[in-house]
Every structure is written in structure tokens, then in C-alpha cells.
C-alpha positions, 0 to 999 in steps of 0.5 A: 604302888607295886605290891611284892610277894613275900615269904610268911616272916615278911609278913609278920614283920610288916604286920608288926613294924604296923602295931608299932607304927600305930595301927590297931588289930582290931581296925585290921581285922574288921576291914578284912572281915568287910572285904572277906564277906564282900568277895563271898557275897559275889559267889551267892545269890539272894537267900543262900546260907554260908557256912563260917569254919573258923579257928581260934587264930588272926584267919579266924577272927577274920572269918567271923568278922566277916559272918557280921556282914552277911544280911541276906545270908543265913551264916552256920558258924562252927568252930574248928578247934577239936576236929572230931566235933567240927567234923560232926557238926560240918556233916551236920550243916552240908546236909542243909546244902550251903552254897558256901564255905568259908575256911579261916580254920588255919593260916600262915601260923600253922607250922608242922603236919596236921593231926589225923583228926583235922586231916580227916575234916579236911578231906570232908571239906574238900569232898562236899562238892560245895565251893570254898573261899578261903581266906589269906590262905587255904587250911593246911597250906604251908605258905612259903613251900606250897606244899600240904602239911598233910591235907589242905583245903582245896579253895575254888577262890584264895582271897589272900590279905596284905600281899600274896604270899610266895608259896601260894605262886608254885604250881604245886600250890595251884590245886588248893589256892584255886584262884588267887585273889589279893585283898592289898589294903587292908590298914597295914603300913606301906609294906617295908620290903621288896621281892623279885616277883610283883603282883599286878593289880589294876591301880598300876593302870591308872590314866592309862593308856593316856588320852588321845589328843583332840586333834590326832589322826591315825597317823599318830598311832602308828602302823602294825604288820601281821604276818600269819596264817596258813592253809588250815589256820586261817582262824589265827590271821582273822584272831590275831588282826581281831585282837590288834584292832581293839588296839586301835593302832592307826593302820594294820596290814596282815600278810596272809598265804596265798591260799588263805587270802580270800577267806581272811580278807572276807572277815576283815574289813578296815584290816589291809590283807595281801596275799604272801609275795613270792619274795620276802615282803617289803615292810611299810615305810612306816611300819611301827610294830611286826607280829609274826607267828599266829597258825604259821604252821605250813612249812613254805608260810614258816620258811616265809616268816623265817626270813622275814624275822631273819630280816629284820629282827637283828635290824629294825628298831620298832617292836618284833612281837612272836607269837606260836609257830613264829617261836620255833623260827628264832635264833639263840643270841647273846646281843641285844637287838636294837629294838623291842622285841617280845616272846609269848610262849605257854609252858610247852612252847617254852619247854621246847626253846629251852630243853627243858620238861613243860613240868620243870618250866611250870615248877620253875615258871620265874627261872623259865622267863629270865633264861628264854630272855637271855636266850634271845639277847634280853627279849621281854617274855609273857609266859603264858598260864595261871598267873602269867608272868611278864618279865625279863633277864633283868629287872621285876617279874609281874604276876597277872592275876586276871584271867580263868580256865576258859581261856584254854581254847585255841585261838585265845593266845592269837587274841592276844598277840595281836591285841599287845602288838596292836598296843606296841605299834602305836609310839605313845605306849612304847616308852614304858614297854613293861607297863605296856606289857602288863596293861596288855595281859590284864585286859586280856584276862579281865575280858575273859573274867567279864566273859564268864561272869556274863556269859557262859561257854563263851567263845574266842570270837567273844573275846575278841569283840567283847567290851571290858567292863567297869573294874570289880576291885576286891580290895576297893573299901567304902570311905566309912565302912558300915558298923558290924551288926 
């Protein structure tokens, strides 16, 4: 079910049409002290202590509830309510060395700037060096805005409760949501509203993709054509064809310079390499998807794929995926093109095609997508950074949650590209490109968070290869949950 983002008063709403409806406070809290303490318990090891700061609101009795399923765990509560003896008690306990906090001292109640005293317990809080989990919402964070009254925790995980909330997706936000992770049941009602802007999570891929039939052959998943690479970025040809191959399309053709040609077909085996004809090159009679952009830097590889795009953007009605330099090559079009077609630029690439700052795109990231897309005929757009969005000129943006700081490494994005185009190649994932689209980003993400849960300072080469593992759902609940001690 898809889960909007809301403003607080949606919130509140949906949580009181809840109690009208039947369903009990307390039940609420206790679930999300379960989940609370479950999401905590994956940040410690066996001994650690934890230290509980929590006010007298609904974030409080959250954080409490959550100290009673700590087995393993010495629990430090301290309650937040006079900041001057909080902050003496706080300095207190650090001496001890916790390995977490918990912040549930304000949520989405708080509503004017906060006094001196709380202002300086929370920059002691922000300046321990100990990593905080905040729940719903860090202390001090105004919810709808994403800006600070005043202070506000900085949180190095946001495990936010219900549905995320619209303040906690502006970039300003960004420094004290850290990662931002969705606790979605919780025991409210179905939510009652709707929003522009979805948050992604992975039960909208359930029985997907679908399962091959027995008796397929690869004919049946279709036949991707990579062009990319140039002398000195041969790395994003081998990348983006490593990406496509975890696809698993049926054929992938790469079309290479010349003078990458013996050092990309070297790393490639089941891949068809050919060097870049004089010509522009004629397609497979079967091609069922083009991507075109990774390492095309040279200027005679760029002139090359201009006139491939020029060929066949306008033309052709299988999906055209441009990715990197390959963007810098597109025309400004108000007509749709007669097939799907598909732009994943970060903010600096998207600053360029728009004329825009990458800090006006990264503050106005849902405006970016929907311009860019109609600026080439009403393209599906994967703006890529925190919270990538999937979207389009018209229609639901989709937030992706998956993903961390490590993928900022060259050579990630061709990854990428090559692994949605290998997706978009094969005929059964194109009826439903959105969810295509979004399948593709989320893996590619989750990836990366199994990557550094299992092995540090990975590499782009990891992601590549890397299998995905079983799914860590935060919101998952056992059928009885375990009495509080």
C-alpha cells in the first residue's frame, strides 16, 4: 500500500479519526516502543548500555516503552523535562560511555523556539560523539519546515512513526534527520489522505519481478544495447554492462571506442563488445532497450552518441535510458516520444539541463523532477541523492529510502543505469515502468546497505557483484508481541 508523506495536522487527524475508530493509545505506543528498541538493538552489541532521554509527550511514552525491551542493554533513563538538571545528569551518564542515545525528548508538538536551557542540552547532546536514534522526529526539529527551532538533535538514524513527515524530506532537514527510516504500522487506521510525494517501501514489491516460466529461453527477456565508454572511462562501459548483467536481460550488446575495446571485452565474457563503427551503428533487429551515456566523455565517443540518440530517441518504441555525459546530448522537446524513455541525473547534472544552482535543485529536489520531465517530452526522471526521487511531469513522485553515504564513488551511478536498463530491456517489466523504476533504485540501494553492514570500505566492483540479501524490514512485527517486563 503506498505510503504518503504528510504535514504534522495529517498526522494528527489520521491519529485521532484512530481513537475514534476504536484503536487504543496504549496498544500504539507499545508497538512503537517494540519497534523503537528493535531498530536500537541493530546499532549495539551484546553489552552495550543505552541512554533513554525522554520528555513528558506521545515521543516520550514512545521512548520508555521502548527502555522495556532492552534484555542485553543497561538503560540510563533521564527525564527531559527541566533542561538545566537533564543536562547535569546527561553529563553525568556520557562519562560512562554509552554507545547510544535515544532522543524521544520533543516531537511533532513542539511549536515555538526552544528556551536557552534545552538549547544548550541539546547542543551537549549533538557534541558527545555518541550515535542517536531519534524517534518520529529529532528534538527540535519543526516537522513540516525542516527547520530548527532553535537547536536540534543531529540523529545518525530518524526512525519516523505512521508516515514520514514532509519537513523531515527538505534538504535543510538533512544534517538532523541523518538517515530517515519509516516505522509505517504501527496500529493506526488505513491512513485517510493523500500526498504528491510516496514513500517507497519494499512490500510495493511483493511477487516482483515475476517468476520466469519454466520453459523461457533468453529470447524471452529481451535484448539491451550499451553504448559507453571512452579512452580513460573504459571503468563505466565494464560497470554499467556489470550492472545490466544482474538483470539478467536475455542478450547485452556494448558498443565501446575503438580504443577501449580490447580492455572492455577483456573484462566481459557473456557481454557482446564491438568496437564504435565509423557509422552510426545499426541496432539489433531485436533490440528491446538502449542505454546510452556511461564515461562518454571524449568528444568524437559524444558526437557518436549524439547521433545515436538523435536516431532513435524520437523513433524508436523500446525504452532509451540516458545516463551521465549522455544527458548533455539531449534536446529540449515539448512532444512526447513514442516510447519510454528515462533520465538519471545527480543534482549537478540536473542544475545544468535546467539553468538552475544544484543547491536551488537540492532545495527544490520534486519541482527539479517534474521540470526536467517536461523538458524532454514527459521522460520518467531518477533524480539521484539522499532520498532519490522517481517520477515524472504528472502523476506520484516516489521517495527511495535505501541507500548510504558510500555510494558517493565514481562509477556507482553507471551501476546503476546499466542494472535498470537491463530491467527495462526485458518485455514482462515494461508494462508497469514506474514500478520498474523504483524496484531498480531500491535494490541498488539495499545493495549498498547490505554492503556496509557486511563489509566495510566496499568498493563499486562490490556492487556490482554483490548478492541482496534477505529483506531487514524495520516496521516488521511478530503476530504476538512479547509482554513488556
Amino acid at each position: 500500500m503506498p505510503i504518503p508523506v504528510l504535514t504534522v495536522a495529517q498526522v494528527r487527524e489520521w491519529e485521532e479519526s484512530s481513537w475514534k475508530a476504536g484503536r487504543s493509545q496504549t496498544e500504539v505506543i507499545r508497538r512503537v516502543g517494540y519497534l523503537v528498541a528493535e531498530r536500537a538493538k541493530r546499532l549495539l552489541k551484546r553489552g552495550d548500555s543505552v541512554v533513554a532521554l525522554h520528555g513528558s509527550g506521545n515521543n516520550g511514552h514512545d521512548t520508555l516503552q521502548a527502555c522495556r525491551h532492552f534484555v542485553d542493554h543497561e538503560v540510563h533513563r533521564i527525564e527531559a523535562i527541566h533542561p538545566e538538571q537533564t543536562l547535569l545528569e546527561f553529563q553525568e551518564i556520557v562519562k560512562l560511555r554509552p554507545a547510544l542515545i535515544l532522543d524521544g525528548i520533543f516531537g511533532t508538538g513542539l511549536n515555538r523556539p526552544l528556551a536557552a536551557g534545552f538549547q544548550a542540552l541539546i547542543h551537549a547532546i549533538n557534541g558527545c560523539g555518541i550515535p542517536i536514534l531519534a524517534v518520529d522526529v529529532p528534538s527540535g526539529l519543526n516537522a513540516d519546515t525542516g527547520e530548527t527551532w532553535g537547536a536540534a538533535v543531529q540523529a545518525l538514524v530518524t526512525l519516523t512513526l505512521g508516515a514520514p513527515k514532509q519537513g523531515l524530506l527538505e534538504m535543510r532537514a538533512w544534517p538532523q534527520v541523518g538517515r530517515l527510516e519509516l516505522a509505517s504500522q504501527i496500529g493506526l487506521i488505513d491512513c485517510p489522505f493523500e500526498s504528491d510525494l510516496h514513500w517507497t517501501v519494499p512490500s510495493d514489491f511483493r511477487s516482483f519481478p515475476p517468476a520466469r516460466a519454466a520453459q523461457a529461453h533468453k529470447g524471452c527477456f529481451g535484448h539491451l544495447v550499451i553504448a559507453a565508454g571512452s579512452l580513460g572511462y573504459h571503468g563505466a562501459a565494464v560497470l554499467a554492462a556489470r550492472g545490466a548483467q544482474r538483470a539478467q536481460p536475455g542478450l547485452i550488446t556494448l558498443i565501446a571506442s575503438p580504443e577501449i575495446y580490447v580492455p572492455v571485452a577483456s573484462q566481459l565474457q557473456s557481454v557482446m563488445v564491438h568496437p564504435w563503427p565509423s557509422a552510426t551503428p545499426t541496432l539489433p533487429e531485436k533490440c528491446s532497450a538502449l542505454l546510452v551515456g556511461p564515461g562518454l566523455f571524449e568528444n568524437s565517443a559524444k558526437e557518436k552518441a549524439r547521433a545515436l540518440l538523435a536516431a532513435h530517441w524520437n523513433h524508436r518504441a523500446f525504452p532509451i535510458v540516458v545516463d551521465a555525459s549522455g544527458l548533455d546530448l539531449l534536446v529540449p522537446q515539448e512532444s512526447a516520444s513514442p516510447g519510454l524513455r528515462v533520465i538519471t541525473p545527480h543534482p549537478g547534472e540536473a542544475a545544468r539541463l535546467l539553468g538552475w544552482t544544484s543547491a536551488a535543485v537540492q532545495e527544490k529536489r520534486p519541482e527539479a523532477v517534474r521540470q526536467l520531465s517536461r523538458l524532454f517530452g514527459g521522460c520518467w526522471v531518477i533524480l539521484k541523492g539522499c532520498q532519490t526521487l522517481v517520477g515524472r511531469s504528472t502523476g506520484h513522485l516516489h521517495v527511495n529510502p535505501s541507500g548510504n553515504p558510500s555510494l558517493a564513488q565514481g562509477g556507482s551511478g553507471d551501476v546503476l543505469a546499466g542494472w535498470l536498463a537491463g530491467l527495462l530491456s526485458q518485455p514482462s517489466l515494461q508494462a508497469d515502468p514506474g514500478r520498474t523504476l523504483r524496484y531498480a533504485v531500491f535494490r541498488h540501494g539495499q545493495v549498498a546497505d547490505d554492503l556496509e553492514r557486511e563489509r566495510p570500505n566496499w568498493t563499486v566492483e562490490d556492487l556490482a557483484e554483490w548478492p541482496v540479501f534477505q529483506d531487514k524490514r524495520v516496521d516488521t512485527l511478530p503476530m504476538v508481541l512479547p509482554e513488556s517486563p
